[in-house]
Backbone as JSON, one array per atom type, in Angstrom:
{
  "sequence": "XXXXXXXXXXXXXXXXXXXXXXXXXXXXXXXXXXXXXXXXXXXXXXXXXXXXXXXXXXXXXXXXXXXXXXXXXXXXXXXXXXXXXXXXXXXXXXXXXXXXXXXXXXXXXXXXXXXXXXXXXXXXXXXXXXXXXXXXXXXXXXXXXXXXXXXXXXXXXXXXXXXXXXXXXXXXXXXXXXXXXXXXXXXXXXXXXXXXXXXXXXXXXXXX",
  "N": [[99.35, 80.19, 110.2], [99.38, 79.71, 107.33], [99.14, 76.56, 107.91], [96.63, 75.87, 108.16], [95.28, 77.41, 106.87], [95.87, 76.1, 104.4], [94.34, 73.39, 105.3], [91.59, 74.03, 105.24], [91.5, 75.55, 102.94], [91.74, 73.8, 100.96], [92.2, 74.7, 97.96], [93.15, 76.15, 97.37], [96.36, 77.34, 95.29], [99.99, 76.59, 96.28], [101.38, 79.44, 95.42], [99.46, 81.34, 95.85], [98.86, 80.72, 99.04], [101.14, 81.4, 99.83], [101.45, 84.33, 99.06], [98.86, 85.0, 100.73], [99.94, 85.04, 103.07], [102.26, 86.79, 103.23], [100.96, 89.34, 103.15], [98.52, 89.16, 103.98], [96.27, 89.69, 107.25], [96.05, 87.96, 110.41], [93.3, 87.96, 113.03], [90.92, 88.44, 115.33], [87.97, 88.1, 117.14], [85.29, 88.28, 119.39], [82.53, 86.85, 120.74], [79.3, 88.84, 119.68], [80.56, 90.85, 118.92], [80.23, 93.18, 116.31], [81.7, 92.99, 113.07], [81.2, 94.04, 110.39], [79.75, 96.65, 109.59], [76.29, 98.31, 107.89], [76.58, 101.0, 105.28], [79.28, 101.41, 105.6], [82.38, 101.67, 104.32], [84.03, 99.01, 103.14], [87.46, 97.59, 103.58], [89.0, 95.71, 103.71], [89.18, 91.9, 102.82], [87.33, 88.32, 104.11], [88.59, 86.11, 105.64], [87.5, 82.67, 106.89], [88.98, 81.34, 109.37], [87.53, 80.0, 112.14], [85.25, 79.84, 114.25], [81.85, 81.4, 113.71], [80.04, 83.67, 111.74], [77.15, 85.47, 111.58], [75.1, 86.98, 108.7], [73.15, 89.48, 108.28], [70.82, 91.8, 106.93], [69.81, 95.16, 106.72], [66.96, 96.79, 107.96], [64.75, 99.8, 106.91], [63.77, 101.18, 109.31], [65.27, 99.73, 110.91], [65.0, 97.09, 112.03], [66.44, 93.71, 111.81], [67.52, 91.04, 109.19], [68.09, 88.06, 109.08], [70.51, 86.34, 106.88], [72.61, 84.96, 106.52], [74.64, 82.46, 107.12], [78.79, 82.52, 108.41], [81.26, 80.54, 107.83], [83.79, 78.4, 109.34], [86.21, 78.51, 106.16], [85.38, 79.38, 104.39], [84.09, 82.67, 102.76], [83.58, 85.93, 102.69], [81.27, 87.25, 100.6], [80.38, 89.27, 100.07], [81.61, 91.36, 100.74], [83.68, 91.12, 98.77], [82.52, 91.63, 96.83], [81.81, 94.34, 97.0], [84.3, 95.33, 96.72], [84.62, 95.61, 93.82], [83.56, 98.2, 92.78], [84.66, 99.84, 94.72], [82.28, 100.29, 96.97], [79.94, 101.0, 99.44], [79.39, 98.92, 102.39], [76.56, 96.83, 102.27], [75.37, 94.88, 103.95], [75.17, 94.2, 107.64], [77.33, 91.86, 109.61], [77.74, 89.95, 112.27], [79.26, 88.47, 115.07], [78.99, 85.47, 115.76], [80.09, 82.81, 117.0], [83.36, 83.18, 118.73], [85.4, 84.18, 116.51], [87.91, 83.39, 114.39], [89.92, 85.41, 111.99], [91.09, 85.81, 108.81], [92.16, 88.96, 106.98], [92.1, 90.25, 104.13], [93.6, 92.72, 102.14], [91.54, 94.9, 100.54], [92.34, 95.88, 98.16], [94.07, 93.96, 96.81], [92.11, 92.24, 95.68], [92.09, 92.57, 92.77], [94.79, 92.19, 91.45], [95.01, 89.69, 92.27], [93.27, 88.23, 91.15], [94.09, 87.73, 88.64], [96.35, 87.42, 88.57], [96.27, 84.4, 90.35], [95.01, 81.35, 89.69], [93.66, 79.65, 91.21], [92.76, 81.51, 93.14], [90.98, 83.15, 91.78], [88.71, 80.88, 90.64], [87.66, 80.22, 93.32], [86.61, 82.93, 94.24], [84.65, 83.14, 92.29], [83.01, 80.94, 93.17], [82.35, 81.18, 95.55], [80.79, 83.47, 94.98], [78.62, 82.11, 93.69], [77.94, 80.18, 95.36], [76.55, 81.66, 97.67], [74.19, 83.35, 96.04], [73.21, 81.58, 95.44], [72.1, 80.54, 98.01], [71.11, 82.82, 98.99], [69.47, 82.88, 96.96], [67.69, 80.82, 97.76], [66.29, 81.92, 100.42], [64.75, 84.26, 99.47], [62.96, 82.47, 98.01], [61.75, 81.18, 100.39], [60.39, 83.5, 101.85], [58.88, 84.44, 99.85], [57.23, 82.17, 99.06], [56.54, 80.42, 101.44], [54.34, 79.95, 104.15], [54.38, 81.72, 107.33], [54.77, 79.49, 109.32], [56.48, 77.16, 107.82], [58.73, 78.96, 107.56], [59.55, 79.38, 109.73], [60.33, 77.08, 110.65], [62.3, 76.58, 108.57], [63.91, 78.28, 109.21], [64.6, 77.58, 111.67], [66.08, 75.17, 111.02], [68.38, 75.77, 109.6], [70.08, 77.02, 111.16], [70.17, 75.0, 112.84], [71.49, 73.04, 110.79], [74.22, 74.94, 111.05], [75.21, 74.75, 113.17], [75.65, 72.33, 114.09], [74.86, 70.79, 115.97], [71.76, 69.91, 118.46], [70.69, 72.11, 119.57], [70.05, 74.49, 120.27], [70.99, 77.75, 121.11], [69.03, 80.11, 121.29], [66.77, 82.81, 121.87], [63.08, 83.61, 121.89], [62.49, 86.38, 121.02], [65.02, 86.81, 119.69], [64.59, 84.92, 117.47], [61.76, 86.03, 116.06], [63.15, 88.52, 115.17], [64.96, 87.78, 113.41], [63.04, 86.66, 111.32], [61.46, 88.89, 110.86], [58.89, 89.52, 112.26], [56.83, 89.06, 115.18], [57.33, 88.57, 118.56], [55.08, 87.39, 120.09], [54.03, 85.54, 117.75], [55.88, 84.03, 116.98], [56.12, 82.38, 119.23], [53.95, 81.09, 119.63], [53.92, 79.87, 117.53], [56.66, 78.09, 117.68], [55.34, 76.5, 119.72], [53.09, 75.04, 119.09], [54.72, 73.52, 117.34], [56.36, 71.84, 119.81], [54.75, 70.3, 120.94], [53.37, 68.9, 118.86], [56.03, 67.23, 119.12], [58.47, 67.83, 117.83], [60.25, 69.37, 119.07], [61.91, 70.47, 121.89], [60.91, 73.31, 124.61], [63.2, 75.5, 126.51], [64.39, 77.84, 128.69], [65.2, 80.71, 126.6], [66.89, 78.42, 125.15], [66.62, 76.1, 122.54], [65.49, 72.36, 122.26], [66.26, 69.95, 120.16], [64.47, 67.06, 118.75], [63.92, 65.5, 117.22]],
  "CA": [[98.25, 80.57, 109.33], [99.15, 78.49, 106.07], [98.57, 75.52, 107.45], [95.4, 76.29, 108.76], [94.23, 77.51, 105.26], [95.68, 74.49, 102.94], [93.1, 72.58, 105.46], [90.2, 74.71, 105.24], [91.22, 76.06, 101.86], [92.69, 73.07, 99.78], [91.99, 74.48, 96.23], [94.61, 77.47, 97.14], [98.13, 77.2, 95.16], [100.9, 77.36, 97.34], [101.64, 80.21, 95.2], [98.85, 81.86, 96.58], [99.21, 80.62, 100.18], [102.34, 82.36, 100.4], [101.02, 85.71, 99.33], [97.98, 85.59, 101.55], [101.18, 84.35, 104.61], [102.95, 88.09, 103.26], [99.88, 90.58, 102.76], [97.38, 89.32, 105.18], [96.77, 89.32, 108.83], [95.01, 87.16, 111.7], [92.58, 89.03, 113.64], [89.98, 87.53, 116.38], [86.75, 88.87, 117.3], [84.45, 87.84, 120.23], [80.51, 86.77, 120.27], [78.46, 90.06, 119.86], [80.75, 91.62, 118.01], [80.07, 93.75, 114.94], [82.61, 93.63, 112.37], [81.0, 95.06, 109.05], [78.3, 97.23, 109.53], [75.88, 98.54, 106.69], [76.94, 101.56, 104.96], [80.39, 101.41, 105.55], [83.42, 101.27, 103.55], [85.06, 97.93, 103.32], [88.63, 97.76, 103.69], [89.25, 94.14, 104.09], [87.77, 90.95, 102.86], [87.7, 87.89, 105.08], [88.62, 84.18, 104.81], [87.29, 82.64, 108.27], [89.42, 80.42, 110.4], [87.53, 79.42, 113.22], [84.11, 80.06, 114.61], [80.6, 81.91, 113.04], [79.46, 84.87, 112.02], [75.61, 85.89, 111.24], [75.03, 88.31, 107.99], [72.07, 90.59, 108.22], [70.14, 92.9, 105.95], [69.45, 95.87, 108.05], [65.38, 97.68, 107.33], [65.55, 101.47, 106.79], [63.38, 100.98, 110.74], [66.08, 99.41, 112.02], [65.18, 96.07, 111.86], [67.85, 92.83, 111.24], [66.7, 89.59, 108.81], [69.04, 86.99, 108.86], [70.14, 85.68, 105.69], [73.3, 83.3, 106.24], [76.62, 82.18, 108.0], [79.96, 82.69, 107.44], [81.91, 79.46, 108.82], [85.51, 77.89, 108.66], [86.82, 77.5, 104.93], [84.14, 80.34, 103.84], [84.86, 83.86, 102.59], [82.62, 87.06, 102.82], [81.16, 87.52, 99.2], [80.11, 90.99, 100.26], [83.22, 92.46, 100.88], [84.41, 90.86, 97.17], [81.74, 92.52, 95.31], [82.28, 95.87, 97.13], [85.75, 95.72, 96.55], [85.47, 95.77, 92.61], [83.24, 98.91, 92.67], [84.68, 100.59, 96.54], [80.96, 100.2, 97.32], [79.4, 100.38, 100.91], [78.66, 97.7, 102.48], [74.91, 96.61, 102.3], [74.48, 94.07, 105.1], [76.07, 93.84, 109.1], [78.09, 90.84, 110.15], [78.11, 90.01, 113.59], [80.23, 87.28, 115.42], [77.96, 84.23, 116.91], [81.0, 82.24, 118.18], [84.09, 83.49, 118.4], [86.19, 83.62, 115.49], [89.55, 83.69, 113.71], [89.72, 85.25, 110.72], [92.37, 86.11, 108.04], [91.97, 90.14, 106.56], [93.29, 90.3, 102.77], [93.73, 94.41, 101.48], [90.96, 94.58, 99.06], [93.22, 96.38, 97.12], [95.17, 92.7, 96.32], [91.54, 91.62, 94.67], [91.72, 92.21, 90.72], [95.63, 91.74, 91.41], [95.19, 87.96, 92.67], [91.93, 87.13, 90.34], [94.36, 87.46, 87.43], [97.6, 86.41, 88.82], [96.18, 83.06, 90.95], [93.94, 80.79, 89.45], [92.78, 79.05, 92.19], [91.76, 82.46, 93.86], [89.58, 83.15, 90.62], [88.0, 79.67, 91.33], [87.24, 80.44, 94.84], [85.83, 83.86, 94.37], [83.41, 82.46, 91.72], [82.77, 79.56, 93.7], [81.65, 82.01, 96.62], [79.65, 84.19, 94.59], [77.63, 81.15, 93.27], [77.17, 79.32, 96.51], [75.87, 82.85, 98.33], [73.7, 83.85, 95.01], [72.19, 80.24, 95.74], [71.59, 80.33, 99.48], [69.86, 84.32, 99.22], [68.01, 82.34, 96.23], [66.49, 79.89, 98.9], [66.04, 82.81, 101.23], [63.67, 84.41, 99.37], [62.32, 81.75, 97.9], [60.89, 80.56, 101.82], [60.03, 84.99, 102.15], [57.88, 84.91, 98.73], [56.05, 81.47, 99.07], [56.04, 80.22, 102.56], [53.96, 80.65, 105.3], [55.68, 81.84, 108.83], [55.31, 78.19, 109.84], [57.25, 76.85, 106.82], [59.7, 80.0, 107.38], [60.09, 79.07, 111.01], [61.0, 75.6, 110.08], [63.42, 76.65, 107.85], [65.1, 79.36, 109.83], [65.16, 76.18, 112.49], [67.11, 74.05, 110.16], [69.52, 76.49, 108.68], [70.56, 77.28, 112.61], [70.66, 73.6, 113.83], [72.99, 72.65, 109.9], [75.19, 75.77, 110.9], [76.49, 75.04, 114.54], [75.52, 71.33, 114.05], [73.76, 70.51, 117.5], [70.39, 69.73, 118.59], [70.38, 72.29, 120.81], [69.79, 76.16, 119.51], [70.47, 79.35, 121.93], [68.33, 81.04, 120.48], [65.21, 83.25, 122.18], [61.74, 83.75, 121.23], [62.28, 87.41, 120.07], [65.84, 86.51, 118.57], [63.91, 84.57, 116.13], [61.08, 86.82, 115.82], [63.82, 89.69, 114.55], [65.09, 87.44, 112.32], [62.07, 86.71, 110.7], [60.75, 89.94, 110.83], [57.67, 89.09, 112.64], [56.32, 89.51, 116.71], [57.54, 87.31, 119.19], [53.96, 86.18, 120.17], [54.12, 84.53, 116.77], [57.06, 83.02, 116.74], [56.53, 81.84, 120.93], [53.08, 80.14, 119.27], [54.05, 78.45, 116.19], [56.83, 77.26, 118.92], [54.66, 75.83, 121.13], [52.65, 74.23, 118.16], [56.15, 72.19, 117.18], [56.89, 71.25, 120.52], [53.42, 70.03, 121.42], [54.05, 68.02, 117.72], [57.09, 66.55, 119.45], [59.79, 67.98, 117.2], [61.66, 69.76, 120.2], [62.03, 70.95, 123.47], [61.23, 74.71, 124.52], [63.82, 75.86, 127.38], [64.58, 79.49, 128.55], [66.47, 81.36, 125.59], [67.58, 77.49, 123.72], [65.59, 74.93, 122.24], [66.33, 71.58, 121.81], [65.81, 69.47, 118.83], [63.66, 66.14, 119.49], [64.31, 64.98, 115.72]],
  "C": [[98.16, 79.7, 108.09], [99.13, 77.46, 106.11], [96.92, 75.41, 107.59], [94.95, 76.52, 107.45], [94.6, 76.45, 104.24], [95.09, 73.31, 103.98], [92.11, 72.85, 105.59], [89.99, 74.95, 103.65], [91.97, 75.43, 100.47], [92.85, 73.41, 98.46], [92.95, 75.92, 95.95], [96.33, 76.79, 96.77], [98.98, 77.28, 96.08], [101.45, 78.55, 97.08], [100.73, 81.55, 95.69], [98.21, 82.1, 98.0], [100.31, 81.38, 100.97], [102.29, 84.02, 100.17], [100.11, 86.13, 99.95], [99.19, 85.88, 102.69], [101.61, 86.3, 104.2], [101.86, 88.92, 103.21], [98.7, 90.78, 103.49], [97.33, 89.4, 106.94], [95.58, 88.75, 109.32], [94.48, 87.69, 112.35], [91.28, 88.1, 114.25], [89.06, 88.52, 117.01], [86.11, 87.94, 118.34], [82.69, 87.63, 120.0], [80.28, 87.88, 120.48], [79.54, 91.05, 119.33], [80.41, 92.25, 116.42], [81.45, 93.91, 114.01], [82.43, 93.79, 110.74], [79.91, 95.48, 109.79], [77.7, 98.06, 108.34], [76.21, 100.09, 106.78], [78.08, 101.76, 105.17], [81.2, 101.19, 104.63], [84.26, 100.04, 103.72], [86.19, 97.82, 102.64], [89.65, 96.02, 103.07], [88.29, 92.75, 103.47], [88.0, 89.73, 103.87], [87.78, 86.39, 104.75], [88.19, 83.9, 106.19], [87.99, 81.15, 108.69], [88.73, 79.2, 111.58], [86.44, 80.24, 113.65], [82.99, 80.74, 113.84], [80.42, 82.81, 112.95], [78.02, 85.15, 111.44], [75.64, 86.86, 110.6], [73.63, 88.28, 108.14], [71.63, 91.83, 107.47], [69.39, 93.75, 107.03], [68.18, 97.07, 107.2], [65.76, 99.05, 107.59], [64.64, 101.82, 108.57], [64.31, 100.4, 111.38], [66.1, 98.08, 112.71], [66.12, 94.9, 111.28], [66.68, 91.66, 110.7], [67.71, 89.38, 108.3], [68.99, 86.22, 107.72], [71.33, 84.57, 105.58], [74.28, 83.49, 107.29], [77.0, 82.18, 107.06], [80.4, 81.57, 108.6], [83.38, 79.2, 108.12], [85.69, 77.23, 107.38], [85.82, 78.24, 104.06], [84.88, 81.79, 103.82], [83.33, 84.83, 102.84], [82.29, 87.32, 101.09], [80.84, 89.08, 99.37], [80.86, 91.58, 99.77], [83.87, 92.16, 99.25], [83.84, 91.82, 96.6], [82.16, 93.79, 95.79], [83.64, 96.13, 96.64], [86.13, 96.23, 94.88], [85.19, 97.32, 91.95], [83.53, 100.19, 93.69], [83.4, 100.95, 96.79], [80.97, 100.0, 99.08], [79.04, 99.19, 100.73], [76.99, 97.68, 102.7], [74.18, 95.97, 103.31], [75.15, 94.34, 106.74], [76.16, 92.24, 109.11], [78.22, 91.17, 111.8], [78.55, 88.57, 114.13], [79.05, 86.51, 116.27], [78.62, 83.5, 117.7], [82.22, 83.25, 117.77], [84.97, 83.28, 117.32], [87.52, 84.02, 115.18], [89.35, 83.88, 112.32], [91.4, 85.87, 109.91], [91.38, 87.56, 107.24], [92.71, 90.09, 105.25], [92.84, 91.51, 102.39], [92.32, 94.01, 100.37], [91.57, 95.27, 97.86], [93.85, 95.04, 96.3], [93.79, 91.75, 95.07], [92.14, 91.39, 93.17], [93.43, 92.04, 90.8], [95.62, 89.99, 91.19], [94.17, 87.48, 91.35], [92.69, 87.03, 89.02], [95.56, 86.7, 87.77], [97.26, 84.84, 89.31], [95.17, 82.69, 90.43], [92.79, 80.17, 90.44], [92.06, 80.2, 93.19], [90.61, 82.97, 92.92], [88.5, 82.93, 90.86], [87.29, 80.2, 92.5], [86.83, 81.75, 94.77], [84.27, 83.44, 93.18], [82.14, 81.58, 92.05], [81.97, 80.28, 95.24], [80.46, 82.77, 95.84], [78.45, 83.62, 94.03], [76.92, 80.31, 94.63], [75.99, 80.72, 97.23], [74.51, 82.94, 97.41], [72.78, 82.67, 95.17], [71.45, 80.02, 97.18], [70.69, 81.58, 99.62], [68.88, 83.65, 98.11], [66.89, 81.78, 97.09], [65.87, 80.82, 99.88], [64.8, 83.52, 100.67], [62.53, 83.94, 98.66], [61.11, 81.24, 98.92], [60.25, 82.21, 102.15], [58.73, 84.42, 101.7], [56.98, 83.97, 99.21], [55.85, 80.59, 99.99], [55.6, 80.37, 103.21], [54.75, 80.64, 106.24], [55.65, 80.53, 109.36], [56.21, 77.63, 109.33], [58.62, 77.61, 107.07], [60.27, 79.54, 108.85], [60.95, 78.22, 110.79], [62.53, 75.62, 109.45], [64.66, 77.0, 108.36], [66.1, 78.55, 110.65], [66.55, 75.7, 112.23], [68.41, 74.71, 109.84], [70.57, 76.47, 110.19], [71.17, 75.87, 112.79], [72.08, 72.54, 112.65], [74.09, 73.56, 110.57], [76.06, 75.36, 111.98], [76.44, 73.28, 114.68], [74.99, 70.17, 115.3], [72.25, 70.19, 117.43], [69.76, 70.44, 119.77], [70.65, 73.72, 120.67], [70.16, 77.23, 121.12], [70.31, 80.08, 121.39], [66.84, 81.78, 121.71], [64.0, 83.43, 121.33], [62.03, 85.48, 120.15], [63.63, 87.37, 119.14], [65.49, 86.46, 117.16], [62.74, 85.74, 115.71], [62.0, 88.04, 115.01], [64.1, 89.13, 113.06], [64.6, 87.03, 111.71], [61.39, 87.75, 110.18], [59.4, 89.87, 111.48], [57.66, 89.42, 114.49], [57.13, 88.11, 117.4], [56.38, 86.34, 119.51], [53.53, 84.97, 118.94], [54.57, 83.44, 116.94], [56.82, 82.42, 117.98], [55.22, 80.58, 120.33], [53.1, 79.2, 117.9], [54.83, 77.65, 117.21], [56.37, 75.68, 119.56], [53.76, 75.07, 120.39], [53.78, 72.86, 117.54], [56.26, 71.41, 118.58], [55.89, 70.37, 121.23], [53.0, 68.75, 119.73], [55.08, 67.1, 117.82], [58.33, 66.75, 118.58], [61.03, 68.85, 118.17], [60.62, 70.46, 121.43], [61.58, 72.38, 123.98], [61.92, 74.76, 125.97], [63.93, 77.15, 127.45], [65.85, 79.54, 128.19], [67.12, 80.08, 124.58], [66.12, 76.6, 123.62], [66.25, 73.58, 121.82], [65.58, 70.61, 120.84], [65.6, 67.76, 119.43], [64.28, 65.55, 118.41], [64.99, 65.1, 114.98]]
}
């Protein structure tokens, strides 16, 4: 486990490498798993090892809109903030590839943020990058049109897993937009007829 995090997570002390090594544990999850769901109590926060997970803001209908990844060398800012108030959680996490993650007590928070500097750092440093990426998020909501929003959603997908080559479906996207699939199947088919990609059943592939 500690080497694995002083190469994902170089800006950790070894003084604080060796108390995640005693206090935390390794834990592996499969695609289509759920492991926060909204209103829940979080227990745990998460450092991620090894594969993706998709957070989601869940509508009081029962609708999901995708607002980021969690990838290797990335923490859950959620689970921080709940931890300083024992707050539910607000969004669901669900696993896109499989992953490896590391579990730290949230009890060890306001312990570590005073004892380790470099965990300070790195919770700051999460709550600013997140606080910046939901900025852009509803930045493309408020003053994009769903073509613009498509586009975006596109991009964010094809930076995250780094391919040119999405499995993704028509109503996938449509959820995570909030919008119909006939939308989302005809803006689509407006890009690919533009020559910026491919449409296949359930992936798409990226032309450009």
């Amino acid at each position: 486990m500690v080497q694995n995090l002083k190469t994902l997570y170089p800006s950790f002390s070894n003084a604080l490498l060796e108390d995640i090594k005693a206090n935390a544990v390794e834990q592996s999850y499969a695609s289509g798993d759920i492991i926060m769901r909204t209103g829940q109590y979080i227990r745990n926060t998460i450092l991620v090892l090894s594969g993706s997970i998709k957070v989601y803001r869940e509508g009081e209908d029962g609708g999901e809109f995708f607002m980021y990844y969690l990838q290797p060398g990335q923490a859950c800012a959620i689970s921080m903030i709940c931890a300083t108030k024992s707050e539910k959680s607000q969004i669901m996490a669900k696993v896109d590839e499989d992953v490896e993650l590391v579990m730290i007590p949230l009890a060890l928070m306001d312990k570590w943020m005073m004892q380790h500097r470099s965990w300070y750092e790195f919770v700051i440093s999460t709550y600013r990058s997140r606080f910046e990426e939901v900025l852009e998020v509803i930045d493309n909501i408020a003053f994009r049109a769903m073509d613009e929003r498509l586009e975006f959603n596109l991009k964010r997908h094809k930076e995250a897993c780094g391919c040119n080559d999405l499995k993704l479906s028509h109503q996938e996207i449509a959820g995570e937009l909030n919008t119909s699939r006939e939308v989302i199947s005809r803006l689509l088919k407006k890009l690919e007829q533009r020559g910026d990609l491919k449409l296949h059943r359930n992936h798409i592939e990226f032309l450009k």
